[in-house]
TORDOKOL-911907 format. One record per residue (C-alpha): x, y, z; residue number from 1. Coordinates in steps of 0.2 Angstrom, whole numbers, plus 5000, padded with zeros to 4 digits. Layout:
% TORDOKOL-911907
{{X Y Z} NUM}
...
//
This chain:
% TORDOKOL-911907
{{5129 5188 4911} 1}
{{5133 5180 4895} 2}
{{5151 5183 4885} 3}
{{5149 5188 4867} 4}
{{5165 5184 4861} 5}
{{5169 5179 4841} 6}
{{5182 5169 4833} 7}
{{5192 5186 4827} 8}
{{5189 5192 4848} 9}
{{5192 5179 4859} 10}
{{5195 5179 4878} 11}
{{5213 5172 4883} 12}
{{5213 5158 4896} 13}
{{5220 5168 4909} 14}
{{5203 5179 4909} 15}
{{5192 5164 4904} 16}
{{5199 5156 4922} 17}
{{5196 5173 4929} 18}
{{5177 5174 4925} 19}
{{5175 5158 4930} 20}
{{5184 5160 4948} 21}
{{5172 5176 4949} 22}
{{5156 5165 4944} 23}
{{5160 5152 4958} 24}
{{5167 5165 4972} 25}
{{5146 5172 4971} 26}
{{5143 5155 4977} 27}
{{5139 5150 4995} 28}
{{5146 5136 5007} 29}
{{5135 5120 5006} 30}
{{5136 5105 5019} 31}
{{5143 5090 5008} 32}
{{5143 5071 5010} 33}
{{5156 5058 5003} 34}
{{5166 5046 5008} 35}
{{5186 5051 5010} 36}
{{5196 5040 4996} 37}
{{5214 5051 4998} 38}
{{5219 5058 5012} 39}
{{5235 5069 5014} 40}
{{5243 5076 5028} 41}
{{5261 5081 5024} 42}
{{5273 5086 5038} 43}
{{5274 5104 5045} 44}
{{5261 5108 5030} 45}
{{5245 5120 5037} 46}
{{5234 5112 5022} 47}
{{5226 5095 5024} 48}
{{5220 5088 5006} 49}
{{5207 5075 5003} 50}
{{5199 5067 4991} 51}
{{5178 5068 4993} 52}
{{5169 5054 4985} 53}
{{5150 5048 4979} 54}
{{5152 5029 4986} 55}
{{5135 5026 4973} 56}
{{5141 5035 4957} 57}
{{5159 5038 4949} 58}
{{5161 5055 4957} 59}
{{5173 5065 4968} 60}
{{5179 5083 4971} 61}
{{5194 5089 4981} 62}
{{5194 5096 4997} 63}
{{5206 5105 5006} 64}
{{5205 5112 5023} 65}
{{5216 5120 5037} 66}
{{5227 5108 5048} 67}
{{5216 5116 5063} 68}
{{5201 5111 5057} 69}
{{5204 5092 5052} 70}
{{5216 5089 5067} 71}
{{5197 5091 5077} 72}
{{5194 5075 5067} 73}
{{5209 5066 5065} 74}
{{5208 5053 5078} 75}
{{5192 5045 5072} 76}
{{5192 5049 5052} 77}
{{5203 5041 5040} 78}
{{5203 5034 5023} 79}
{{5185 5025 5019} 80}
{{5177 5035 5032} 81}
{{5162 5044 5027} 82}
{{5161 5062 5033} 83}
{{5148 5080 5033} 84}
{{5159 5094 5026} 85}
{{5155 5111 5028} 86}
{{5165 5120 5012} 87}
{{5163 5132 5000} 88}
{{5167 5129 4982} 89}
{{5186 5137 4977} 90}
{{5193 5142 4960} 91}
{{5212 5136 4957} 92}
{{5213 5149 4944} 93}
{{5233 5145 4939} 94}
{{5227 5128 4935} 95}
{{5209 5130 4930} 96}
{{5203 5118 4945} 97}
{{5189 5118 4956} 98}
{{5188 5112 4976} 99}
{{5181 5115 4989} 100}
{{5187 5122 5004} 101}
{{5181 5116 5021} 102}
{{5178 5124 5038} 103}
{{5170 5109 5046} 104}
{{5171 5092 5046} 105}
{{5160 5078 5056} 106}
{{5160 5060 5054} 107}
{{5145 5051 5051} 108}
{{5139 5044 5064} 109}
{{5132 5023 5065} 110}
{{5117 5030 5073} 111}
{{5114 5042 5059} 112}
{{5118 5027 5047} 113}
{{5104 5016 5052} 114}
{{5093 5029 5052} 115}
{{5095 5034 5033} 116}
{{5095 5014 5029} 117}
{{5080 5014 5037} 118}
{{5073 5026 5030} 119}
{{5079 5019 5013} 120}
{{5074 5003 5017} 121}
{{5055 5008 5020} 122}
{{5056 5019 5006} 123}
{{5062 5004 4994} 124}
{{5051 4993 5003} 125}
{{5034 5004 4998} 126}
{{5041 5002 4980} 127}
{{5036 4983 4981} 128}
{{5055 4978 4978} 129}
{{5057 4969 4995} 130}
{{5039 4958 4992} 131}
{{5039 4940 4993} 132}
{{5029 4936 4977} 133}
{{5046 4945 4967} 134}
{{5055 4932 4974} 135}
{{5062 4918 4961} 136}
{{5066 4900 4965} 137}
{{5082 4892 4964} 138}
{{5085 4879 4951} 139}
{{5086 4862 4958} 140}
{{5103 4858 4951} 141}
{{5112 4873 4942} 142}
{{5125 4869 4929} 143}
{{5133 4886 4930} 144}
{{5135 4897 4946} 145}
{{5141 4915 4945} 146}
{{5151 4922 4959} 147}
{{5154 4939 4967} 148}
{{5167 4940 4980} 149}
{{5182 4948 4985} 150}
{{5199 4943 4979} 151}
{{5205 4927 4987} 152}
{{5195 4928 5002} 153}
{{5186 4917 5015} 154}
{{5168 4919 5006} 155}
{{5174 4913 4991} 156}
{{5184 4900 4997} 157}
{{5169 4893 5006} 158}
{{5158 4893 4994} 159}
{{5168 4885 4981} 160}
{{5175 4872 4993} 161}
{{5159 4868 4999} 162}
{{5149 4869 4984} 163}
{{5160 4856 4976} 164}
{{5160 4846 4991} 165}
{{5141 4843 4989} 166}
{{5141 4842 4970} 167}
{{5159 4839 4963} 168}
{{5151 4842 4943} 169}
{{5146 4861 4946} 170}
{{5155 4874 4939} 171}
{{5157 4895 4944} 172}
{{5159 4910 4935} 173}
{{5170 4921 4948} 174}
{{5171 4939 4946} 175}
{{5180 4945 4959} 176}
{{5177 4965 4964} 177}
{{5181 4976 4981} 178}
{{5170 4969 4993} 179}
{{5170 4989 5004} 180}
{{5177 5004 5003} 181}
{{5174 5019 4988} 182}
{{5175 5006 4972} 183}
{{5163 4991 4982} 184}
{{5146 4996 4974} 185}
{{5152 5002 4956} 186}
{{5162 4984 4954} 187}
{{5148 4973 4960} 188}
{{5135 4982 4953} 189}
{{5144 4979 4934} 190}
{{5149 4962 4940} 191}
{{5131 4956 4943} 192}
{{5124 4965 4928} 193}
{{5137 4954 4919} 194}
{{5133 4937 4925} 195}
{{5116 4943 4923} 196}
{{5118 4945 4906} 197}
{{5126 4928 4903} 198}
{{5112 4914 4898} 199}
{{5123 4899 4904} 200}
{{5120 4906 4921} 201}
{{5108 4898 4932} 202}
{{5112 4908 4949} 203}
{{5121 4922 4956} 204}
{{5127 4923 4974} 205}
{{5134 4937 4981} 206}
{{5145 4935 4993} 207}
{{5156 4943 5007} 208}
{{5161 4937 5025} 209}
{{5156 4947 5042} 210}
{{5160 4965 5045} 211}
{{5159 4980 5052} 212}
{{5142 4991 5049} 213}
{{5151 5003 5041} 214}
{{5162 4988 5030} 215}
{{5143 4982 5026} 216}
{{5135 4999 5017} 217}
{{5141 4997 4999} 218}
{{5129 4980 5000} 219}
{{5115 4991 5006} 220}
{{5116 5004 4993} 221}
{{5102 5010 4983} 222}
{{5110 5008 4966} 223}
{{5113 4989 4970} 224}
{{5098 4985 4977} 225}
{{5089 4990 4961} 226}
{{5103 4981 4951} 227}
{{5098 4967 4960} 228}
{{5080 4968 4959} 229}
{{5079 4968 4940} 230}
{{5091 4953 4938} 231}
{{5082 4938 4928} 232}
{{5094 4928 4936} 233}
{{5089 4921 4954} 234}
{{5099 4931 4966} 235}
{{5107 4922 4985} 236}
{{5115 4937 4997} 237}
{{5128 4931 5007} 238}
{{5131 4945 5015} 239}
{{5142 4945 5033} 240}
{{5134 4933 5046} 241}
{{5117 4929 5055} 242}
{{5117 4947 5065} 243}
{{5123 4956 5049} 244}
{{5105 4961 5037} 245}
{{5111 4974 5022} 246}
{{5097 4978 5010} 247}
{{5103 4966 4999} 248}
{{5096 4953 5008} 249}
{{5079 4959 5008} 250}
{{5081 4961 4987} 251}
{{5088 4944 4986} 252}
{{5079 4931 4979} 253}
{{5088 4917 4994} 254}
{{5096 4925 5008} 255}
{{5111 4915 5016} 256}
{{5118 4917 5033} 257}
{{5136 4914 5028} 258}
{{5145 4909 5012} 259}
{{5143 4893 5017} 260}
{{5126 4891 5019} 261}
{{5126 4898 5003} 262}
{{5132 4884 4996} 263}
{{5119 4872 5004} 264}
{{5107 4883 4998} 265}
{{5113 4883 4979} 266}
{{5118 4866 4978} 267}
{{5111 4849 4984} 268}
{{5121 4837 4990} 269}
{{5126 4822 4979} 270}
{{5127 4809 4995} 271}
{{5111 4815 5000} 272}
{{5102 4814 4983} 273}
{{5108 4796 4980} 274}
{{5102 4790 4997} 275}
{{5085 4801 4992} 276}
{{5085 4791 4976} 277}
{{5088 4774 4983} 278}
{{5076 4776 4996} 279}
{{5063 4780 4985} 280}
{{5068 4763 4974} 281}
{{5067 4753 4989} 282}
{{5049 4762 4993} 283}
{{5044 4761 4976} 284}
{{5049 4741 4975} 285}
{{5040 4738 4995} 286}
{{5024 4747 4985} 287}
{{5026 4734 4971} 288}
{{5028 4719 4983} 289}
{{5012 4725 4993} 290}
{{5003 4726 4976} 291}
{{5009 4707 4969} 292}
{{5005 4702 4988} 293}
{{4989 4707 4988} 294}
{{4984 4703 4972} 295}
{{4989 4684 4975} 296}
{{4982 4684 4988} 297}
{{4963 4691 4980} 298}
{{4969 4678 4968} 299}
{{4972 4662 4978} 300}
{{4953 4667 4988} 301}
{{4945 4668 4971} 302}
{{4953 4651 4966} 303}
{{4945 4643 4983} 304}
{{4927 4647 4977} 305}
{{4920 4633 4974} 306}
{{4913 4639 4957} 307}
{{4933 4639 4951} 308}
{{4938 4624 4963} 309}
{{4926 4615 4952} 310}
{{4920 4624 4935} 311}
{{4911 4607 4929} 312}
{{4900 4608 4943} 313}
{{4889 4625 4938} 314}
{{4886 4616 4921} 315}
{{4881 4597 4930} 316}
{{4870 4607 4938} 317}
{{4862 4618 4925} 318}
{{4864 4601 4915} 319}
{{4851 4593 4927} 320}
{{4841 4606 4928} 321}
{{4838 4604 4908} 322}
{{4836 4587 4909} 323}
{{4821 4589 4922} 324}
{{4812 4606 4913} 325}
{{4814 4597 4897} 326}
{{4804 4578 4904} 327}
{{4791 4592 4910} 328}
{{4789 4600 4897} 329}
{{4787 4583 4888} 330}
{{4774 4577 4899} 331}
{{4766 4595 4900} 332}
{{4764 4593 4881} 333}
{{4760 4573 4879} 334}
{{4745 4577 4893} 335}
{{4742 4594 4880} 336}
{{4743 4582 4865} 337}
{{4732 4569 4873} 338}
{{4719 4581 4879} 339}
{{4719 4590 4864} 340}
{{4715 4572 4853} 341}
{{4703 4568 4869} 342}
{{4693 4584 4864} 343}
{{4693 4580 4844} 344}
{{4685 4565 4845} 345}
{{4672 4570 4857} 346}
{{4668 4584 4843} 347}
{{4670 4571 4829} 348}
{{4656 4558 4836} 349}
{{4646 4575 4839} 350}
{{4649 4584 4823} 351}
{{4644 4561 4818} 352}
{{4629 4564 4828} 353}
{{4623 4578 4819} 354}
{{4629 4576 4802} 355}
{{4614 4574 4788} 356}
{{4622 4556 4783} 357}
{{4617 4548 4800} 358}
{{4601 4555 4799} 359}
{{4601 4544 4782} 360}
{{4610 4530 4789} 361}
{{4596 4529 4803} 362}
{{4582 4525 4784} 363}
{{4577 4547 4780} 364}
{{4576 4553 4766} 365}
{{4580 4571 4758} 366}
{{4569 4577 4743} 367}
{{4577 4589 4734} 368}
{{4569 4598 4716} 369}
{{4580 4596 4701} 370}
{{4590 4615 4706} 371}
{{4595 4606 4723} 372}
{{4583 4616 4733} 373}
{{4577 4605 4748} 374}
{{4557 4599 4751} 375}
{{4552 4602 4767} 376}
{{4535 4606 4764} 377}
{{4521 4595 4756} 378}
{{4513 4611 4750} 379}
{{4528 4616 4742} 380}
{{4526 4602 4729} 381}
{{4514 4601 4714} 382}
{{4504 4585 4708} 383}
{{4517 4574 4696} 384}
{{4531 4585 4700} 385}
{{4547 4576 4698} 386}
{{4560 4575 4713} 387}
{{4576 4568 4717} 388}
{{4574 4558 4733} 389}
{{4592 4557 4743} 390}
{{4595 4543 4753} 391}
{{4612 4537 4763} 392}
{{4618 4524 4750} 393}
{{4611 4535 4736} 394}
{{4599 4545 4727} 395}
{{4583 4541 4717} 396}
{{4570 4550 4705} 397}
{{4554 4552 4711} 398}
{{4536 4557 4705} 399}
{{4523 4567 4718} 400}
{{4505 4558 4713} 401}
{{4489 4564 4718} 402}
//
C-alpha cells in the first residue's frame, strides 16, 4: 500500500530499500530472453555474474546465478550468445540495486531462431513493408554514396575499391558501426537515420561480409527493418553472401549478394559507359549515312525522270498544243464569222424583198390622208378629198374626183 510520508517525517534510506526489497521479493520468477554482454566467472567463486541485454533497445539487467547452474551451460554459452533465463527478480538492498537471480539457463537454439524470423518475417510481410511496388530505384549516377560497415573490414574495402574502380569521380559517406554482437542494431540503426537525413546523399548501402546465422541477426531485427523501410533514401543490403537472406534484404530497396556486387549495383562502370556512348555515336552516324543514302538516291531517280532530264520539254509541248487549239479556234470562229455574215445578207435581200420601198421601186403608190393614216380602201375616200400620193422617189398631192 501507499507511504504517506512528509517533509517534517521522512523514511530513511535504509527502510526506503527495505520496502522496496519487500515489494520485489512478492514477485515471482519469469522466463527472460537477452543476449549475454559481461560474463564473469571468477576463480573458486560459487556465483557466476552476467550481464542480460535487449539486442533491439538500450537495455540490460544483471544476472547472477550459482556456479552449478551455469557450469550446465558453459561449454556452449559465451559472450554474445543469446540465452532463456529462468530467474526471479532480487533486491541488493546495501546498494539499492536490482537483479535477477537465475535457476536455469538455456541457450537459444538456431532452429528456434529461424522459426521467430519467420514468424517475423511473415508478420512484417502482411504489413506491406517487403512489397515490390515500396521499392525505389537507384539513381543512375549518384554523386554521394553513404556507407555502413564495420571498421576497417573486407565489405568496406570492397565496395570502396571497387566502386572507384568503375567510377573514380564518386565519393562515400562512411559511418563505420559494429557490424554483431549487443551494440550492432542501435549503431546502424542511427547510422542510416543519419545518412538518411543528409540531402547530398543519393544512396545508402549497408554492408557486411558472410557470417554466421547467429553473426547475421542484428541485420534481421525488427527495429532496423522499419528503420529501413521509412528511409527516402534508396536503400542496397549487402548483407553476408548468396546463401545468407536477413530481413534486410527483403526491406531493401536493391539487394546485393556481396559488397561487391554492391558496388556494381550502385555505380556504372565508366569503361562501359564510354563504350555505350561511342556505340551509340557510331549507330546514330550509320543512321544518318543510311538517311543521306537513301535520300540521294530518291534524289538521283527523281533527276532521271525525263520531266527533270528535260523541263523545256513539258512547256514545248503545251506550247504546241496552244498553237493548234488556238488555229482551231481561229478557223472555228472565221467559219462562225462567215456563216454568221452568210445569214445576214440572206435576211437583208429578204428584209429588201419585203420592204415597202421595193414595192415602190417596182411603180406603187401609197395614198396616205394629210394625218398620215394609209388608203386602202376606195370607200374610205370622199369626192375632192385631198391626199398625199407616196411614191419611191417621192411624194405628191393629189385630189379624189368624182
Amino acid at each position: 500500500m501507499a507511504l504517506h510520508t512528509t517533509a517534517e517525517a521522512p523514511l530513511p534510506v535504509g527502510e526506503v530499500s527495505r520496502l522496496i526489497g519487500g515489494w520485489i521479493d512478492r514477485l515471482g520468477a519469469v522466463w527472460v530472453e537477452g543476449q549475454i554482454t559481461q560474463l564473469s566467472r571468477r576463480p573458486g567463486a560459487g556465483v557466476v555474474f552476467l550481464t542480460l541485454r535487449d539486442p533491439s533497445y538500450d537495455i540490460s539487467v544483471s544476472v547472477t546465478c550459482f556456479r552449478q547452474v551455469f557450469d550446465a551451460i558453459a561449454d556452449v554459452v559465451s559472450e554474445g550468445a543469446r540465452v532463456v533465463v529462468l530467474a526471479k527478480p532480487e533486491w541488493y538492498a546495501p546498494r539499492g540495486q536490482l537483479s535477477l537471480r537465475a535457476t536455469d539457463i538455456r541457450p537459444v537454439g538456431i532452429g528456434e531462431l529461424l522459426v521467430r524470423l519467420e514468424r517475423l518475417k511473415k508478420s512484417l510481410g502482411a504489413e506491406g513493408l517487403f512489397a515490390r511496388d515500396r521499392k525505389k530505384p537507384l539513381p543512375f549516377l549518384p554523386q554521394l554514396i553513404g556507407l555502413v560497415c564495420g571498421r576497417a573490414s573486407a565489405a568496406e574495402r570492397d565496395v570502396l575499391e571497387n566502386a572507384r574502380r568503375r567510377w573514380p569521380a564518386v565519393r562515400f559517406e562512411v559511418r563505420n558501426t559494429a557490424v554483431q554482437g549487443v551494440n550492432a542494431v542501435a549503431q546502424v540503426v542511427q547510422a542510416v537515420k543519419e545518412l538518411d537525413a543528409l540531402p547530398e546523399v543519393d544512396v545508402i548501402i549497408v554492408a557486411r561480409g558472410g557470417g554466421s546465422v547467429e553473426d547475421l541477426l542484428p541485420f534481421s531485427d525488427e527495429q532496423l527493418v522499419r528503420a529501413v523501410a521509412a528511409c527516402r533514401t534508396p536503400v542496397v543490403s549487402a548483407i553476408g553472401h548468396e546463401p545468407d537472406s536477413p530481413l534486410l534484404d527483403l526491406v531493401a530497396d536493391v539487394r546485393a549478394s556481396t559488397p561487391t556486387d554492391a558496388a556494381k549495383k550502385t555505380v556504372p562502370d565508366v569503361g562501359e559507359e564510354l563504350e555505350r556512348v561511342q556505340a551509340l555515336r557510331e549507330r546514330a552516324l550509320r543512321c544518318v549515312r543510311g538517311l543521306l543514302d537513301r535520300e540521294e538516291r530518291g534524289l538521283a531517280h527523281t533527276l532521271a525522270r525525263p520531266a527533270l532530264e528535260r523541263p523545256h520539254r513539258m512547256v514545248e509541248e503545251r506550247r504546241a498544243e496552244v498553237d493548234a487549239l488556238a488555229d482551231r479556234g481561229r478557223r472555228v470562229l472565221r467559219h462562225l464569222l462567215d456563216r454568221a455574215d452568210s445569214e445576214l445578207s440572206h435576211t437583208l435581200a429578204r428584209v429588201v424583198a419585203l420592204s415597202p420601198a421595193a414595192t415602190l421601186e417596182r411603180g406603187y403608190a401609197v395614198l396616205q390622208r394629210p394625218d398620215g393614216t394609209v388608203v386602202r380602201s376606195p370607200r374610205e375616200v370622199t369626192a375632192a378629198e385631198e391626199l398625199r400620193a407616196r411614191v419611191a422617189e417621192g411624194e405628191f398631192s393629189v385630189r379624189v374626183s368624182e
